[in-house]
C-alpha positions in Angstrom: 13.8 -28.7 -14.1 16.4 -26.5 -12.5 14.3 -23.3 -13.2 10.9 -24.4 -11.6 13.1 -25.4 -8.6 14.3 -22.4 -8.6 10.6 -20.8 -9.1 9.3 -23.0 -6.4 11.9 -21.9 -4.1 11.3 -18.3 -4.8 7.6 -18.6 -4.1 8.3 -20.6 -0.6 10.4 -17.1 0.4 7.4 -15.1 -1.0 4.7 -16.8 0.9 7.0 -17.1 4.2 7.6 -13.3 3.8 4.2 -12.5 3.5 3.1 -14.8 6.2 5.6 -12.7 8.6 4.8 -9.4 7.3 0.9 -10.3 8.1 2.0 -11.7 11.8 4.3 -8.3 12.5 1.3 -6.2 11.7 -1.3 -8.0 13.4 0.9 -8.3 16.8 2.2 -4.5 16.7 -1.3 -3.4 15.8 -2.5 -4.6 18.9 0.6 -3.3 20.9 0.7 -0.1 19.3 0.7 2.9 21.6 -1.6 6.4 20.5 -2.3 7.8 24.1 1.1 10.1 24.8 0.5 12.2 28.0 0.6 15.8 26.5 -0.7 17.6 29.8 0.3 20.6 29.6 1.7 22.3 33.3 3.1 26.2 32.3 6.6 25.1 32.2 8.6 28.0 30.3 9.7 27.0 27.2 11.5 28.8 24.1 10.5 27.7 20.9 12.2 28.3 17.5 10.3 26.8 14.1 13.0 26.5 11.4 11.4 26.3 8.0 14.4 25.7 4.8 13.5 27.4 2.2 14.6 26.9 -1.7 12.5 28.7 -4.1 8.7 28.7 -2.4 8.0 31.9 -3.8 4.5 30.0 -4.7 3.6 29.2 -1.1 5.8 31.1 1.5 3.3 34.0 1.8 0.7 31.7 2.4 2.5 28.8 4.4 4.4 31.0 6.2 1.6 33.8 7.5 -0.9 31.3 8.6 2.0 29.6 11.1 3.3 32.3 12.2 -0.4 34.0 13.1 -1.1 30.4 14.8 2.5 30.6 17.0 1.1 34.7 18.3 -2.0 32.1 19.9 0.3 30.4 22.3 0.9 31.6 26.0 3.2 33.8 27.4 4.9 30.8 29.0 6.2 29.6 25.3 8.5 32.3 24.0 8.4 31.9 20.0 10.9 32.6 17.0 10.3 31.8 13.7 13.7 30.9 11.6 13.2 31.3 7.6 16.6 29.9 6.3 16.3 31.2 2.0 18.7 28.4 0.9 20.2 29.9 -2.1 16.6 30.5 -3.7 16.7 32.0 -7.6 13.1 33.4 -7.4 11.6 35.6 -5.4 11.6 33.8 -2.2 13.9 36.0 -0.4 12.0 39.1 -1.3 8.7 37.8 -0.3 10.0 37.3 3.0 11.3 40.7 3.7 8.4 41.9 2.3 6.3 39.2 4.8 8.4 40.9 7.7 7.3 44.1 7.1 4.1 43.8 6.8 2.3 40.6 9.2 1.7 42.0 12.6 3.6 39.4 14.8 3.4 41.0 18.8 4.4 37.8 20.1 6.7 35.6 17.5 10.2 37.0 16.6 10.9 36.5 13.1 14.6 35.9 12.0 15.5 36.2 8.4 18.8 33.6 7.4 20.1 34.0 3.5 22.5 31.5 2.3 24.2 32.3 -0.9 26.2 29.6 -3.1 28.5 27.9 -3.1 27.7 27.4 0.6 23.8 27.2 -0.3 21.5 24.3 -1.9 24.0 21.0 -0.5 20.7 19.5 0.9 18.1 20.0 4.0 20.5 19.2 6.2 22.8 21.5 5.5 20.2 24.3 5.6 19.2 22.9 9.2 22.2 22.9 10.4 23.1 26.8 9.2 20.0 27.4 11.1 21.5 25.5 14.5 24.2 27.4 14.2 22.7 30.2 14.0 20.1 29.9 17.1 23.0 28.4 19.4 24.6 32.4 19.3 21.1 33.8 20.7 21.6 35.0 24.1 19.1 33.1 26.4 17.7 32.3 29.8 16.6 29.1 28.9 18.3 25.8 28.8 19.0 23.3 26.2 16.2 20.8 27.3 13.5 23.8 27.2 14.5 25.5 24.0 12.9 23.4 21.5 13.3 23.5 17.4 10.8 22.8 15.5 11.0 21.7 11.7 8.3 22.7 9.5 8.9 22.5 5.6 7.0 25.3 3.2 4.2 23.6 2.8 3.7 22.5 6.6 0.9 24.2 9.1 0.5 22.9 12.4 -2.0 24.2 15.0 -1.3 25.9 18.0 -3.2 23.3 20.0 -1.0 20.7 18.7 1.8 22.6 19.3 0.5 23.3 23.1 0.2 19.6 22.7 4.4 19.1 21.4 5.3 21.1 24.2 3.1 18.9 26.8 5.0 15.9 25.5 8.2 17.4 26.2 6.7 17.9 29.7 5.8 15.0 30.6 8.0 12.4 28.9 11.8 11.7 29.1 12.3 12.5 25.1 14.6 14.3 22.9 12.3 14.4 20.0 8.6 14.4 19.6 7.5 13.3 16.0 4.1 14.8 14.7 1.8 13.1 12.9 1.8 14.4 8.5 -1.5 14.6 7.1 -2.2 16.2 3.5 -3.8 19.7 3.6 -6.1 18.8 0.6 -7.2 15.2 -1.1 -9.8 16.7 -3.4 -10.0 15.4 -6.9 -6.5 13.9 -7.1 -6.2 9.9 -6.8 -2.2 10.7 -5.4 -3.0 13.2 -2.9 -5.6 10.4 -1.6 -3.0 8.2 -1.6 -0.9 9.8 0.3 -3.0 10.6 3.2 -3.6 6.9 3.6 0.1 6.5 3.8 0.7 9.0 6.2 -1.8 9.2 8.3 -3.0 5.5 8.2 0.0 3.2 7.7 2.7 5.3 9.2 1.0 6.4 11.7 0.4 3.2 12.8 4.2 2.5 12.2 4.6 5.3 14.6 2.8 3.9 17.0 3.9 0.7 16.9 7.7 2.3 17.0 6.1 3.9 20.5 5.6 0.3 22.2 9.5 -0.3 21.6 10.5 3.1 22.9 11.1 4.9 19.5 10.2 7.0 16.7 11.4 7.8 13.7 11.9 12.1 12.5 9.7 12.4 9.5 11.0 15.3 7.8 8.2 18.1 8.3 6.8 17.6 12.0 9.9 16.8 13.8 11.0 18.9 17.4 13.8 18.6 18.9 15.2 19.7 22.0 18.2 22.4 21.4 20.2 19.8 23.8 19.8 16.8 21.4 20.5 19.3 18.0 23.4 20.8 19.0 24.9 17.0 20.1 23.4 15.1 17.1 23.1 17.3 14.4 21.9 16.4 10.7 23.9 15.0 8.1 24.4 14.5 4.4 22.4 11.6 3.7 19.1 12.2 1.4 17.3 10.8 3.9 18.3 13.6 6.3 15.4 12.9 9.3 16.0 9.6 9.5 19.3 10.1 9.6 18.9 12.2 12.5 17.4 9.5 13.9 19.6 7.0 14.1 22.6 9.6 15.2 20.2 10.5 18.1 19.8 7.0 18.9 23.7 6.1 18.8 24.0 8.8 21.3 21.6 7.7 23.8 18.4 10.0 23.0 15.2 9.1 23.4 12.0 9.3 20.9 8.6 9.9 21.0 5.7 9.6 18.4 2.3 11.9 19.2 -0.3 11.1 16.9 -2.8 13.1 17.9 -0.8 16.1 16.8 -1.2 16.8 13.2 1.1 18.6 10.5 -0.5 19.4 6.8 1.3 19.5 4.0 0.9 19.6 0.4 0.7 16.2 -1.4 2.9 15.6 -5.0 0.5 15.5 -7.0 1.8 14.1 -10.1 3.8 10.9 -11.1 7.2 12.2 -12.3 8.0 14.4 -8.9 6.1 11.6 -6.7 9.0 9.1 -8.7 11.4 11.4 -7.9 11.1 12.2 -4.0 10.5 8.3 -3.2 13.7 7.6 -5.3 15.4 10.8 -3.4 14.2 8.7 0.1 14.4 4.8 -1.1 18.5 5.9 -1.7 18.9 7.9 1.0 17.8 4.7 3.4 20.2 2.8 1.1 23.1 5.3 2.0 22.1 5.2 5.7 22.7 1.5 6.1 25.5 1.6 4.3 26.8 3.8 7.1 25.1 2.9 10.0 24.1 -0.6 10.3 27.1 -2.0 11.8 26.8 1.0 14.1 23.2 0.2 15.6 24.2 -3.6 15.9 27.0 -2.8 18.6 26.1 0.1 20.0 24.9 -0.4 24.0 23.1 2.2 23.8 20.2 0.9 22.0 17.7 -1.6 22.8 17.8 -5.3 20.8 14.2 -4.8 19.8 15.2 -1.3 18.5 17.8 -2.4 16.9 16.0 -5.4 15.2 13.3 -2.4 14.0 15.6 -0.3 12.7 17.9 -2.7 10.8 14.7 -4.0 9.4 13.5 -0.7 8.2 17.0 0.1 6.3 17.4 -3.7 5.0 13.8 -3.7 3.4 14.6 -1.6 0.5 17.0 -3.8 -0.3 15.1 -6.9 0.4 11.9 -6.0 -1.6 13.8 -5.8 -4.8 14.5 -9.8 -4.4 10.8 -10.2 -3.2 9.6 -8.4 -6.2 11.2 -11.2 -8.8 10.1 -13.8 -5.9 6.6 -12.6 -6.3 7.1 -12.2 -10.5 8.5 -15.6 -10.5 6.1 -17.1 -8.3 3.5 -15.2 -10.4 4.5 -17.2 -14.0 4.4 -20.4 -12.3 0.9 -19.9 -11.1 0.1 -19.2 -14.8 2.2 -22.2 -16.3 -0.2 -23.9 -13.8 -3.4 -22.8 -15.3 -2.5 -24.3 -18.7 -0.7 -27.2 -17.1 -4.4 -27.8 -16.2 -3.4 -27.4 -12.2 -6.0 -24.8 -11.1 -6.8 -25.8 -7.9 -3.1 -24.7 -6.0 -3.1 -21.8 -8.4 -6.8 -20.4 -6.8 -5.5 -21.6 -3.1 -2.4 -19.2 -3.3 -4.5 -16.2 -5.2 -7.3 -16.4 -3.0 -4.7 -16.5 0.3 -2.4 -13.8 -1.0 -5.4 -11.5 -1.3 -6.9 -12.2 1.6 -4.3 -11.4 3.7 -3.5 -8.4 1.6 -6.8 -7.1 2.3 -6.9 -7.9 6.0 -3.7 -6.3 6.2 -5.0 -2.9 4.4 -8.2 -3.0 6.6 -6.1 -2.8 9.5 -4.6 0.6 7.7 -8.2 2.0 6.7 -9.3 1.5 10.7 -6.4 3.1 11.4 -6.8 5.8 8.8 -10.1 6.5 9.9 -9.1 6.5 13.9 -6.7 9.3 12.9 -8.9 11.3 10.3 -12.6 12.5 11.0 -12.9 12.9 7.1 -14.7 10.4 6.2 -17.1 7.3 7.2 -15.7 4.0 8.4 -16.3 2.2 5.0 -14.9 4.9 2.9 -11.2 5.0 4.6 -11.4 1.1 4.3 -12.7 1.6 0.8 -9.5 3.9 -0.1 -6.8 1.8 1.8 -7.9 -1.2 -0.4 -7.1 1.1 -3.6 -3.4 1.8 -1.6 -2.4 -2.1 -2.6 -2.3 -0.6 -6.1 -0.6 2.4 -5.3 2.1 0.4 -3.8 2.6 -1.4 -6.0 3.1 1.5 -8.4 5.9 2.2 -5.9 7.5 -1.1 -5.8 9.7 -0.4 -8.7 11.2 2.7 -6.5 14.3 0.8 -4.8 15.6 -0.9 -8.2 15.7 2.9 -9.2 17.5 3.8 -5.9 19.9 1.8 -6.1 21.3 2.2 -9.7 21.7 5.6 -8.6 23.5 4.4 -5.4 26.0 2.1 -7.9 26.1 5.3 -10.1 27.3 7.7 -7.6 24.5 9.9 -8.4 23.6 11.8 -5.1 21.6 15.0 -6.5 19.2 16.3 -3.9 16.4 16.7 -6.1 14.0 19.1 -3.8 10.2 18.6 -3.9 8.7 22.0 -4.9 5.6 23.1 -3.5 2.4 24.9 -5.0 3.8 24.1 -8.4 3.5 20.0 -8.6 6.6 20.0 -10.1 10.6 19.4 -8.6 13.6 22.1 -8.1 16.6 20.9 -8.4 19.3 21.5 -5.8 23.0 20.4 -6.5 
């Protein structure tokens, strides 16, 4: 008697969850804000792209060329630098750089070549950031710290130099010391993943994004993220393995202001296979575990940042946390539904199925429009058609916080790297 009780109760939390989770999306997606003035005036700027580097000897000649021939497109107004920090690489990343150097004809983009060598090297993306900071804070410069911007691109990353024009426009016209691109994946061709992950980028984080916008804040996402050198040099990244959102909520602690511009795109490569997909989203699920561990208490009092900001973020750092009880919830709530089949009790069991999935599909629906807003792929019905197959997908990833966080009890805080152009992981201590 106990037990079903007990059952019962969990599924009351399940459904009330769900119920909220369908109301928060349906308000925010009506709120959400996509139209960022990006106007563009000829305001001098200096621009430095930092991309970390641990052994891409499979993409950097590619990756690397094609951004830096796409920074020589911009104006004279924008002075560019390119930063390639080799983080203690044991291929051949280093030489293909110098041997990149020597050979792409770059008139207009200064390219700096950083090696770190162990111990110092591999201690996270962070770190390697940071080394990089350092290292454009001693260039001599006419600009100031709110017109020098730094930009983060990862190996894999290309970003236009419209969209770039377009960075630089937000900067211009909005009172921000960050401007978060929208991540899209370069390629979703005959890989059920990579498919997969495009929705989740560009459809339901995006719209996350956006809906961060209304409230006045967005959230660094790793490749796409610029900075002003102002808000670096103050904030700067941490430890965490969640390193861009934890630069986030240090920016935020200390007054700075975010913006999200989705009509500004960076590609990267999708992970194409289960075992490295397991391992980044374990890599993120405990590095969100580590940064409310250390923050929460911080965002609650701090007077610097707004209530409904602070009710978004705390959200966002409990949920890993939260979806592991949800998940036996919805397990639990699950065998009752069976025990009620055979209990002869069909009719409740077909209400809750038939509500549940609903409302799972409306909420998906509202991803796919927003998918399809935000790529010119594919047709209407198709995007809608693909964020439907997401449901299962995430629930693939479900399982990724119970994983997190036995690491988190563990100790265990190995920065285990996503490599690109390989499908597979390099480790970095």
């Amino acid at each position: 008697m106990n037990i079903v009780i007990f059952t019962k109760i969990l599924l009351v939390v399940s459904l009330i969850t769900f119920l909220s989770y369908l109301l928060w999306f349906s308000v925010f997606y009506l709120e959400r804000v996509k139209d960022v003035n990006c106007k563009v005036d000829g305001t001098p700027y200096n621009l430095f792209i930092m991309v970390p580097l641990l052994n891409e000897e499979m993409t950097v000649s590619t990756y690397v060329k094609n951004l830096i021939l796409e920074l020589n497109k911009l104006g004279n107004n924008i002075q560019t630098n390119i930063i390639l920090i080799n983080d203690g690489s044991t291929d051949n990343t280093l030489r293909n750089l110098q041997y990149l150097e020597g050979s792409i004809n770059s008139p207009h983009t200064k390219i700096h070549i950083l090696n770190r060598t162990l111990p110092n090297a591999q201690q996270g993306k962070g770190s390697a950031l940071n080394f990089g900071l350092d290292y454009i804070s001693n260039i001599p410069t006419s600009y100031d710290s709110t017109h020098t911007i730094v930009g983060i691109v990862d190996a894999d990353g290309f970003i236009s130099a419209d969209h770039i024009k377009m960075i630089i426009g937000a900067f211009e016209n909005n009172d921000v010391g960050m401007v978060q691109t929208a991540v899209s994946m370069n390629s979703t061709k005959h890989n059920w993943l990579s498919k997969m992950q495009d929705i989740e980028f560009l459809g339901a984080n995006s719209f996350m994004q956006e809906s961060r916008n209304k409230i006045g804040q967005a959230i660094a996402s790793g490749n796409g993220q610029f900075i002003t050198l102002k808000m670096a040099q103050e904030v700067r990244w941490g430890n965490s393995l969640l390193e861009d959102f934890e630069f986030t909520v240090r920016g935020l602690l200390k007054g700075f202001k975010t913006i999200f511009v989705p009509h500004a795109v960076v590609y990267q490569e999708a992970v194409q296979k289960v075992h490295p997909l397991f391992k980044q989203r374990i890599r993120w699920c405990q590095g969100s575990m580590q940064c409310w561990a250390k923050y929460s208490l911080r965002i609650l009092k701090s007077p610097l940042i707004h209530n409904s900001v602070k009710t978004d973020m705390l959200l966002f750092l409990t949920l890993p946390f939260f979806s592991m009880i949800l998940n036996v919830a919805n397990s639990f709530s699950a065998l009752l539904q069976i025990n009620n089949i055979f209990t002869r009790k069909p009719l409740p069991v077909m209400i809750v199925f038939f509500t549940v999935l609903l409302f799972t599909l409306f909420v998906w629906l509202l991803m796919g429009l927003e998918y399809h807003q935000n790529s010119d792929r594919f047709s209407l019905v198709r995007c809608v058609l693909r964020s439907w197959e997401c449901i299962i997908y995430n629930y693939f990833l479900s399982f990724i916080p119970y994983f997190a966080f036995t690491y988190l009890l563990m100790g265990r805080a190995k920065w285990d790297k996503t490599a690109h152009g390989s499908g597979q992981t390099a480790n970095a201590n």
